[in-house]
C-alpha positions as CSV (number, residue, x, y, z in Angstrom):
1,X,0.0,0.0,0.0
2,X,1.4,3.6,-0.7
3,X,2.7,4.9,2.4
4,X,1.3,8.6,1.6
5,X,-2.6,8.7,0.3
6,X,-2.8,11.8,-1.4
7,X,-4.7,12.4,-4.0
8,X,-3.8,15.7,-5.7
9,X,-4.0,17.8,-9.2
10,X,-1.2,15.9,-10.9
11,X,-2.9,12.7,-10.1
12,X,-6.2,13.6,-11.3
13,X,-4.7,15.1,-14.1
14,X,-3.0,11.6,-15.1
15,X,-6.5,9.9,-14.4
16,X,-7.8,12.1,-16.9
17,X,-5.1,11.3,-19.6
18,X,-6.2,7.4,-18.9
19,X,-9.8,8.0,-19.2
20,X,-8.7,9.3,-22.6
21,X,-6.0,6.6,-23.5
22,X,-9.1,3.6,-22.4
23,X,-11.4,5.5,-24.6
24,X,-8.9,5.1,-27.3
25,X,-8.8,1.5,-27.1
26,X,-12.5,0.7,-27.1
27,X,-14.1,1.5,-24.3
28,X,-17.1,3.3,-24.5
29,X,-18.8,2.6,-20.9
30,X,-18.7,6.1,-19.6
31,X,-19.8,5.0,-16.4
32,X,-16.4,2.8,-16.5
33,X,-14.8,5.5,-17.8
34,X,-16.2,7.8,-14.9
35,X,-15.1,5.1,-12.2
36,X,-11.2,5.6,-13.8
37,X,-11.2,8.7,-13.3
38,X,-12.7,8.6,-9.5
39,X,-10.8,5.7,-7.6
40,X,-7.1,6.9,-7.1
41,X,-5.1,3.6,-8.6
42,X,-2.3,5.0,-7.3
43,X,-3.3,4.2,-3.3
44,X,-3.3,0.8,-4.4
45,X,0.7,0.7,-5.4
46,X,3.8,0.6,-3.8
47,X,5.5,3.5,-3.6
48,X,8.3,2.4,-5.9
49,X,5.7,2.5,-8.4
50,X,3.6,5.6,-7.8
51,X,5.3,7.1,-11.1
52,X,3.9,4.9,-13.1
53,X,0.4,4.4,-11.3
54,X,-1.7,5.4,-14.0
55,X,0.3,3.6,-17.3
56,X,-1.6,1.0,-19.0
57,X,0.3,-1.4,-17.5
58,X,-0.1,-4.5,-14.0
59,X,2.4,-4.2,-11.3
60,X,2.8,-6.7,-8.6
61,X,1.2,-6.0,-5.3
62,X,2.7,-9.0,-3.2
63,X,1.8,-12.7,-2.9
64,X,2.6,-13.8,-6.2
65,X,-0.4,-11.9,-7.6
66,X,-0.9,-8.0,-9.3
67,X,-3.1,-5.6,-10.0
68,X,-4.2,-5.7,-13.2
69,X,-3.6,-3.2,-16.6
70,X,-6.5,-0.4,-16.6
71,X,-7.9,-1.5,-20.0
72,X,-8.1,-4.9,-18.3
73,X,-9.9,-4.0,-15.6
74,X,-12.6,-1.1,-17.8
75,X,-12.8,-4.6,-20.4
76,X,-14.1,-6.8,-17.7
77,X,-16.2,-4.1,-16.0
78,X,-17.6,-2.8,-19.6
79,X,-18.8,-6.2,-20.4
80,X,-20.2,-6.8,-17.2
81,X,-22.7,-4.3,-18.1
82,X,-23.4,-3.0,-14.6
83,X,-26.4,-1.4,-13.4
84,X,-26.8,0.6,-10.1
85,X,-27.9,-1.4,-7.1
86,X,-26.6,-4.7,-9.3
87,X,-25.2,-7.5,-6.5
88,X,-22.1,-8.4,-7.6
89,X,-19.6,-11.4,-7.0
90,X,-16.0,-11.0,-7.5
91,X,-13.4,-14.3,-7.3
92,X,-10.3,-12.7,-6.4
93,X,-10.1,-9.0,-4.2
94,X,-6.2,-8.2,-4.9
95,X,-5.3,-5.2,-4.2
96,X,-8.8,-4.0,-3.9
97,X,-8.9,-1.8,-7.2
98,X,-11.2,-3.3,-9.3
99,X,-13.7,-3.5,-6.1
100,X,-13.3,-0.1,-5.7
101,X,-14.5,0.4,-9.4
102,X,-17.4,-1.8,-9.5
103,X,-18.6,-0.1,-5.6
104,X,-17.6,3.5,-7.2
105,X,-20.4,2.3,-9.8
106,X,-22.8,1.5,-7.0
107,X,-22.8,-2.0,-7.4
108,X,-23.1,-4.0,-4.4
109,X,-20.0,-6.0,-4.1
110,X,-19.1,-9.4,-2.3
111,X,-15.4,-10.2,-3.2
112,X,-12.9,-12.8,-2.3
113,X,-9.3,-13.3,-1.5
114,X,-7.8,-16.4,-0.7
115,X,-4.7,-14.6,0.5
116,X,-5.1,-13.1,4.0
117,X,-2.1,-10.5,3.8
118,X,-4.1,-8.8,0.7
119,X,-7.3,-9.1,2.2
120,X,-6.9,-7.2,4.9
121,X,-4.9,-4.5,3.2
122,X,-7.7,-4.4,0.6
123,X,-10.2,-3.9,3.8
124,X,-8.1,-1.4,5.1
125,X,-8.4,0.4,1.4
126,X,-12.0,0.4,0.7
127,X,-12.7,1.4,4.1
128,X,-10.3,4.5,3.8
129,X,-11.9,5.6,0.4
130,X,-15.6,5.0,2.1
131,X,-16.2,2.6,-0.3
132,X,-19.1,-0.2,1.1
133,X,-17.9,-3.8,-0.3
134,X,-18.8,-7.4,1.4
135,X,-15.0,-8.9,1.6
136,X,-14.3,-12.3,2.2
137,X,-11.6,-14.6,3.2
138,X,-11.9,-18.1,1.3
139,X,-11.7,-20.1,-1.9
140,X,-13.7,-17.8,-4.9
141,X,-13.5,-20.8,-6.9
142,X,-16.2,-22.2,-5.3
143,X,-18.0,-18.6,-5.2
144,X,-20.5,-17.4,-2.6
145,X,-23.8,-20.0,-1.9
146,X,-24.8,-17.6,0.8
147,X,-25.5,-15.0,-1.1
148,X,-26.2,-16.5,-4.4
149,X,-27.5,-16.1,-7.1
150,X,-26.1,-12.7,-8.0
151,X,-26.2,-10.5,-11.1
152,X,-23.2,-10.4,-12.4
153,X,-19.8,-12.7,-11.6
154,X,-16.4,-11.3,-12.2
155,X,-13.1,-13.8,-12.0
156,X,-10.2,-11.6,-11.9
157,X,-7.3,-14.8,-12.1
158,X,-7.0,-16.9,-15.0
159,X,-9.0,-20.3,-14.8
160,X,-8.7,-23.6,-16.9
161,X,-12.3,-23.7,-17.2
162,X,-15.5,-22.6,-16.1
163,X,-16.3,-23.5,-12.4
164,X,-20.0,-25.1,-12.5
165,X,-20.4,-24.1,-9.8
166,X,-20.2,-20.3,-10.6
167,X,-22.5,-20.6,-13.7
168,X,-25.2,-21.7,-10.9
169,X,-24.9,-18.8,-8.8
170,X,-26.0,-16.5,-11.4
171,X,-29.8,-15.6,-11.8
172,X,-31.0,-16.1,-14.9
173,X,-30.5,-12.9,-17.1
174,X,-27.1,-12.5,-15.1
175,X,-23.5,-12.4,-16.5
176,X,-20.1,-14.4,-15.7
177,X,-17.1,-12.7,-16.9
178,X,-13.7,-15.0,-16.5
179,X,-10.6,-15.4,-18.3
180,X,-10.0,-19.4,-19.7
181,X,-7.0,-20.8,-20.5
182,X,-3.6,-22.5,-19.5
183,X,-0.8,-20.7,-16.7
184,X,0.4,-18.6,-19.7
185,X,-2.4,-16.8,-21.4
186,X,-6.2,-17.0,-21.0
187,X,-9.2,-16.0,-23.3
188,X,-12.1,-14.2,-22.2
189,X,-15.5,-14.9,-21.9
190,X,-18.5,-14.1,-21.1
191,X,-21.5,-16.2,-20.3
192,X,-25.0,-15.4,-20.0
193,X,-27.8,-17.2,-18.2
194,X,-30.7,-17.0,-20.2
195,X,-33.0,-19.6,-18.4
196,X,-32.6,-22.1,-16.0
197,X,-30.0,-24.5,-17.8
198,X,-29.4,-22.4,-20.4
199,X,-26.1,-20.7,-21.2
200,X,-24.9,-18.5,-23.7
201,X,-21.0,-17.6,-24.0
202,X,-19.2,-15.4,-25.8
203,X,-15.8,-15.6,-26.7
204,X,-13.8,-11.8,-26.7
205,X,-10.2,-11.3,-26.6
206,X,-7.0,-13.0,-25.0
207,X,-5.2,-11.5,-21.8
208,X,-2.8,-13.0,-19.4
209,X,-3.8,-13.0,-15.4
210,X,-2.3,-14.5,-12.6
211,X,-3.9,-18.6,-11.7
212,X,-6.9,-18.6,-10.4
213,X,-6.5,-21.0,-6.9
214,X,-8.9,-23.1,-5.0
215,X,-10.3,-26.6,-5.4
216,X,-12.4,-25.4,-8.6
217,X,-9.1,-24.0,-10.1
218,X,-5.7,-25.0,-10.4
C-alpha cells in the first residue's frame, strides 16, 4: 500500500489522460470510464511504483499476484454491463482496485481473496476511500452459496475452465465474466444465463492473469 494517500492535481490530471487513453482503445462505458477517473489507482501501489500508477500497465502487489492493466480491468467491468444497485460477485479482491470500481459504480459487491495479507490491506483500502464492499476470506473458486445467485460474476485470475459451480450462482438474465485458458495466457469470456439451464457464451479477446487457486481452479 502507498505509504502517503494523497490524491492531488497531478494525479487527477493523469486519471484524466487514462480515461482518454481507455477511450482510445475501445471503451465506450462512460460509467467505466467515470469510475477511472474517481478511484485513485495510485493508493493501491507501492510506492516504488507511484510514477507509473496510472500507465496502461499491471504491477505486482505481493503474494505472487498484481493488480491488473486499466484496459483490463474497464474490459471486464464494460462487459459486465453494470447497473446501479446490481449485486455483484468478485473471485479474487487483490489489491482491492477493481472492487473499488465496481462499488464506485454503485454496485453491491461481495469479493474474495484467498490470500489473508491482501485481504486485509484491501479492507483497510475500501474502508479508507468509504467505499461499502462485502470482503471475504476463502476459496472464490467455489463462489458465494450464501449470497447466491447474484447479477453479475467477475473472475479476476485466469481459470482452466468454467467452475459449475459459478454458472449456478447467477440468476437467470445474469453475466459471468472469466478469463479461460492454461498458466500462460487465458481467453475471455463471457457467459449469459438465459434460463434455468441455459447458457450462452461469448468468446472476446485474450489476456494473461495471474492462476486462479482453490479446489475449482488449479
Amino acid at each position: 500500500m502507498a505509504a502517503t494517500l494523497i490524491d492531488n492535481y497531478r494525479h487527477k490530471g493523469l486519471r484524466k489522460n487514462l480515461v482518454a487513453l481507455l477511450k482510445e482503445k475501445g471503451i465506450s462505458d462512460e460509467k467505466v470510464l467515470e469510475a477511472v477517473g474517481t478511484v485513485p489507482r495510485h493508493y493501491f501501489l507501492d510506492d516504488i511504483f507511484l510514477e507509473f500508477a496510472y500507465s496502461d500497465k499491471a504491477f505486482r502487489i505481493g503474494a505472487g499476484q498484481t493488480i491488473s492493466q486499466p484496459y483490463t480491468v474497464a474490459y471486464q467491468t464494460e462487459v459486465l454491463n453494470i447497473k446501479k444497485g446490481n449485486l455483484v460477485l468478485e473471485i479474487g479482491t487483490g489489491s482491492g482496485y477493481q472492487t473499488s470500481i465496481l462499488a464506485c459504480m454503485g454496485a453491491k459487491v461481495i469479493s474474495i481473496e484467498r490470500i489473508a495479507t491482501l485481504h486485509e490491506k484491501a479492507k483497510q483500502m475500501l474502508k479508507h476511500l468509504g467505499y461499502k464492499a462485502q470482503l471475504i476470506l476463502g476459496d472464490g473458486s467455489k463462489g458465494y452459496a450464501a449470497k447466491q445467485p447474484f447479477d453479475k460474476i467477475i473472475v479476476t485470475a485466469g481459470a482452466p475452465s468454467i467452475p459449475d459451480v459459478l454458472l449456478r450462482q447467477l440468476k437467470i438474465g445474469g453475466i459471468l465474466v472469466i478469463p479461460v485458458g492454461d498458466e500462460k495466457q487465458q481467453t475471455m469470456i463471457s457467459v449469459i444465463r438465459n434460463s434455468e439451464d441455459g447458457f450462452e457464451k461469448i468468446i472476446l479477446d485474450e489476456f494473461k492473469f495471474v492462476p486462479l487457486l482453490g479446489d475449482n481452479a488449479w
